[in-house]
Structures are given as structure tokens and as C-alpha cells.
C-alpha atoms as one frame of an Amber mdcrd trajectory, in Angstrom:
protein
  11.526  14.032   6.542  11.582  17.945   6.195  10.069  19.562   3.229   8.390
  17.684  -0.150  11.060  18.241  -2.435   9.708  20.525  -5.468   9.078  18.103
  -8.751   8.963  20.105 -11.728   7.526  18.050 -14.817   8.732  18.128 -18.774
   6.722  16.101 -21.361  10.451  16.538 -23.332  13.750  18.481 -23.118  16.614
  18.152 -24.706  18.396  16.921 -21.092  17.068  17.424 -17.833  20.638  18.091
 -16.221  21.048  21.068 -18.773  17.329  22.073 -17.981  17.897  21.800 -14.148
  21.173  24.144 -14.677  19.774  26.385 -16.668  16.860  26.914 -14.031  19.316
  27.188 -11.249  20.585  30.467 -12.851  17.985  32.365 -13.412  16.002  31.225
  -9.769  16.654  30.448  -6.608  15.825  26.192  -6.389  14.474  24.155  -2.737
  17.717  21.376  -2.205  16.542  18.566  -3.794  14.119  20.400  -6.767  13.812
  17.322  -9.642  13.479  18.076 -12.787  11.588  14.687 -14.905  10.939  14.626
 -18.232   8.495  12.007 -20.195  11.608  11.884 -22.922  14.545  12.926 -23.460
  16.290  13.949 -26.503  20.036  14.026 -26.065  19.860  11.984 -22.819  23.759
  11.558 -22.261  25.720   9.065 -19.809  29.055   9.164 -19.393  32.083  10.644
 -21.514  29.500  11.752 -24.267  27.732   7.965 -24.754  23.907   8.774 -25.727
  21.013   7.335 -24.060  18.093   5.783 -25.767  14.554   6.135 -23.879  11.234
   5.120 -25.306   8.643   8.171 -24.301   7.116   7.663 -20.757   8.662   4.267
 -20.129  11.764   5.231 -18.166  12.759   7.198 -15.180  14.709  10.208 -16.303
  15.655  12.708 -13.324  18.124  14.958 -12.333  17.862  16.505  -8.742  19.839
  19.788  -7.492  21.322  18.986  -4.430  22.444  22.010  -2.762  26.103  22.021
  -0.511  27.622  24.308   2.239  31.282  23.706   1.387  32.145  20.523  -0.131
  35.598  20.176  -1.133  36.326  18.922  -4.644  38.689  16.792  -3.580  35.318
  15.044  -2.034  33.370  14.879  -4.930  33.425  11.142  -4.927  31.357  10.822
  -1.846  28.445  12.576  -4.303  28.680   9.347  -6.432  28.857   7.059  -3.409
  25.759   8.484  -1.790  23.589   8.302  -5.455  24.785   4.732  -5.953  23.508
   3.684  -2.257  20.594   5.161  -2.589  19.825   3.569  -6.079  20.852   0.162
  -4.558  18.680   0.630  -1.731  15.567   1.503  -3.748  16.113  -1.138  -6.134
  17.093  -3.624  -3.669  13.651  -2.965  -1.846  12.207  -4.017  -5.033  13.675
  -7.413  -4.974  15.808  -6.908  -8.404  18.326  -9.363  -8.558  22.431  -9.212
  -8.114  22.950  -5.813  -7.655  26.152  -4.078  -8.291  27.257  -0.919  -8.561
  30.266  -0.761 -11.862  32.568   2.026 -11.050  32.008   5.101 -11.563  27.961
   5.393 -11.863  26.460   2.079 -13.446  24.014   0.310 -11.392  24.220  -3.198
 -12.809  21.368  -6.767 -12.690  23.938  -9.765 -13.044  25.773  -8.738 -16.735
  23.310  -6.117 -17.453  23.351  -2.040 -17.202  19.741  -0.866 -15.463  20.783
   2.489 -14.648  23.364   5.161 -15.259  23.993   8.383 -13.580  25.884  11.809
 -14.119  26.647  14.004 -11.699  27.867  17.677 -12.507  28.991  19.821  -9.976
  29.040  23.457 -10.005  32.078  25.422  -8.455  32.994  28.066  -6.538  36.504
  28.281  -5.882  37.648  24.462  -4.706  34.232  24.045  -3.070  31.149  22.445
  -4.452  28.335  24.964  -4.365  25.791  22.391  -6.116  25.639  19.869  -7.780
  23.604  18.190 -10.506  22.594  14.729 -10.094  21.291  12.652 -13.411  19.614
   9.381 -13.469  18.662   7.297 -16.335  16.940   4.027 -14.836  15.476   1.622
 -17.372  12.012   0.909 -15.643   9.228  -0.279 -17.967  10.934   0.030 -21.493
  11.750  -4.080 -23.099  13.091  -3.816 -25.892  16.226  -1.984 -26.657  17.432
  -1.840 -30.128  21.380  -2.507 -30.887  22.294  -2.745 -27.323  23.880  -4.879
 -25.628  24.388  -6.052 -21.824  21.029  -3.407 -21.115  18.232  -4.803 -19.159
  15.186  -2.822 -17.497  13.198  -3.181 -14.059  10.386  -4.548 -16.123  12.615
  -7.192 -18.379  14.209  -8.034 -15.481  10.632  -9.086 -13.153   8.255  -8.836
 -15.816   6.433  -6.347 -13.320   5.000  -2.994 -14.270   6.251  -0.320 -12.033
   4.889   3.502 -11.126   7.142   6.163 -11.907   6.036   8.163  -9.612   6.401
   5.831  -6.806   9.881   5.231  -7.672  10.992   8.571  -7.794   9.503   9.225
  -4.332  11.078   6.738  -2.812  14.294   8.109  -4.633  13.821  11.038  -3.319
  13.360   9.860   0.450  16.932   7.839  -0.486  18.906  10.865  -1.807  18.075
  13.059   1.354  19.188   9.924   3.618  22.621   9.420   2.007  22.870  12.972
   0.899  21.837  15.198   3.679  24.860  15.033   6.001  26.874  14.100   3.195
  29.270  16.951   3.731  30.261  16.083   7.438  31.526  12.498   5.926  34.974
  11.795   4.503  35.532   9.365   1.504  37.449   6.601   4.015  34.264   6.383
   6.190  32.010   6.196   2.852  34.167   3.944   0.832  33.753   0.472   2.153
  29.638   0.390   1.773  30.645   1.146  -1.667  33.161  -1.270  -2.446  31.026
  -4.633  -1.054  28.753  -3.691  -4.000  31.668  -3.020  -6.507  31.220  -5.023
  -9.636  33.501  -7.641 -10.711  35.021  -6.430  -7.486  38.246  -9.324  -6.533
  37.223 -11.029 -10.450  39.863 -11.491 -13.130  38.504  -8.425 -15.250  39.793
  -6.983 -18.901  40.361  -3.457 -19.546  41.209  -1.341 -22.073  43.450   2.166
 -21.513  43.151   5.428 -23.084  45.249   3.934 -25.803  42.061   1.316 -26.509
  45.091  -1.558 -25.381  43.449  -4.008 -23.397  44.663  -5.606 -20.370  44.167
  -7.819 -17.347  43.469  -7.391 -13.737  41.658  -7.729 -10.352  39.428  -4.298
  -9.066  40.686  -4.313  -5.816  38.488  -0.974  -4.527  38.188   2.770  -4.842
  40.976   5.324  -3.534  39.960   8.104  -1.481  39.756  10.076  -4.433  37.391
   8.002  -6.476  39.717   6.342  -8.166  39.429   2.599  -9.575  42.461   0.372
  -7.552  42.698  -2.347 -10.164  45.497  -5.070  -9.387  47.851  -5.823 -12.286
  50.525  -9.170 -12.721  52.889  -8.971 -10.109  51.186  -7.415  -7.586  51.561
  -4.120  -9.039  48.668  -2.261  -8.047  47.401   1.011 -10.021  44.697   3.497
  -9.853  42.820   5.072 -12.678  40.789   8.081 -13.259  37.375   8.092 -14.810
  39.136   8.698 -18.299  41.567   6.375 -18.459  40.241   3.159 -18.078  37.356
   1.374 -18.878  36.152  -1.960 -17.948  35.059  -4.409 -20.913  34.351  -7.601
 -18.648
């Protein structure tokens, strides 16, 4: 189990990953220090999108996770390991049809339950930390304007502890994330891509040019990338910014 990870507590903060880097500069962090806060203010998930979180309701974490020499060109295995660890804990909890929508959704049937963003910090081509984020809709129902969002609570009409759940996040992130380095994407990959949503589904996409179009996910490259099949068998992989699934 090794050492209780350090949990430092925020009744608000702007973001917790900007809070958790901001710490790591000016003192020296345990791996796995998480910084929670009650609420956050300019909670972000991916590209920018902004995060709304009713005070006290939701889990809102980010955890330093501290690396000998991970490659960049590995940084995809960071996002594997969260996701699997989010599935597991969630899956313990009996929350139904579980998928995890490339790059860091974790999805209930249609509906987004969590969302995480990682930032890594560099030194040279290597990873020297990184910066995990988690948004997970727990105990919050009602959320205004959105669409496709569900919570843990919505979802099994169960109350759930906080604190519980980020312990047993905790225990998660050191399984998948402790040897993490020693692992290359190939060996990592196919755990990841039985959960893929809409994974082997007719799918529509739009580009970076907002034009939508039609295809199959197929799986993830070594690099992280989305393999989508197009008409024709013409397959293609996309980056983070260039595609986006609409459903």
C-alpha cells in the first residue's frame, strides 16, 4: 500500500489543477498529494469547456503523480491508467454501462459522469510530473442547460461519501499508476479499447472545420490517437483537436 497519500483540502479555488501546480513550485509534494476543493470556480474540462459544480456535491480532485522518465511520446498511457482506475471504482459501485469516450470522458449509457484533464509538466522529452484532474458528478441532480450529464446519485438514487470515494481513488491511481512507466502503450491499449465508447458503432463526427461525418471507432493508436474507420475502408487517426465525436 506504501504511504497515505497527503490530501490537502480547499473550501474553493479557482481550479485545483492550477492550485496543485502552483504548490508544486514553491514545495517539494509526496507522489500522489490531492488537492480537493468543496467548489470550484473555473473548473475546466477539455479544450477550454467549463464545468458546472454545485458546492460540496461533487468530487473535484487533481492528484500529482510524480515520474522517473516518462517519454512524451507515452503520455497516453497517463490517460489509460486514470480511465481504468475510474472504471474500476465506479464499476465496484455497481453504476451501470460503463464506457470510457476517448480521450477522458467516463460515460453511464448516453450520459457524461466524469471528465478528466491531465497536464504534464516537462523536462526535455520526458515527463517529470504530471497533473491529474477529475471532475466526477457524485451527489449533484440537477444540472441546468446540459445535456447528456448524469451523476452517481441520478444515476442510483444513492447518496455517496466523498471521502470514501476518493480513497478508494486513490488506492486505484497507485495500482494503475505506480509501474506505469515500465509499460508501453501496445501492452496498455487493449484494456482500454474493450471499454471504448461507441467503440465498432456507426458514429458522427465533426472535424476541425465543424463538417460532420460518418464512421466506425475502430481503437486507439499507440500514440493516443482515435482510429476511426471511414467509407471504403479508409481508416484514419485523429488527434485530440481534430475531431470530436457528436454520437
Amino acid at each position: 500500500m506504501g504511504e497515505l497519500s497527503q490530501i490537502i483540502k480547499l473550501d474553493a479555488t479557482g481550479s485545483t489543477n492550477l492550485y496543485l501546480k502552483d504548490l508544486l513550485q514553491s514545495s517539494s509534494l509526496r507522489d500522489y498529494t490531492a488537492v480537493i476543493a468543496k467548489s470550484q470556480v473555473k473548473g475546466r474540462g477539455q479544450m477550454g469547456a467549463s464545468w458546472q459544480s454545485e458546492s460540496g456535491k461533487n468530487l473535484t480532485v487533481s492528484v500529482l503523480k510524480k515520474l522517473d522518465a516518462m517519454p512524451i511520446i507515452h503520455q497516453f498511457n497517463l490517460n489509460i491508467g486514470v480511465s481504468l482506475a475510474l472504471f474500476d471504482v465506479l464499476r465496484r459501485l455497481n453504476i451501470p454501462d460503463l464506457k470510457v469516450k476517448w480521450p477522458n470522458d467516463i460515460m453511464s449509457g448516453g450520459n457524461k459522469i466524469c471528465g478528466i484533464l491531465i497536464e504534464n509538466i516537462l523536462k526535455g522529452q520526458q515527463i517529470q510530473s504530471s497533473i491529474i484532474g477529475i471532475g466526477l458528478n457524485v451527489n449533484q441532480v440537477s444540472f441546468e442547460n446540459l445535456e447528456k450529464v448524469a451523476s452517481l446519485k441520478s444515476l442510483t438514487g444513492r447518496f455517496f461519501d466523498l471521502e470514501e470515494l476518493l480513497t478508494d481513488l486513490l488506492e486505484r491511481l497507485r495500482f494503475y499508476l505506480d509501474d506505469i512507466e515500465t509499460k508501453t502503450v501496445r501492452q496498455l491499449i487493449p484494456s482500454y479499447e474493450k471499454l471504448l465508447f461507441r467503440k465498432d458503432k456507426p458514429s458522427t463526427f465533426t472535424d476541425k472545420q465543424n463538417i460532420m461525418f460518418m464512421g466506425f471507432i475502430r481503437g486507439v493508436s499507440n500514440e493516443g490517437r482515435l482510429v476511426v474507420e471511414l467509407e471504403d475502408k479508409i481508416f484514419k487517426e485523429f488527434n485530440l483537436k481534430e475531431v470530436s465525436l457528436l454520437y
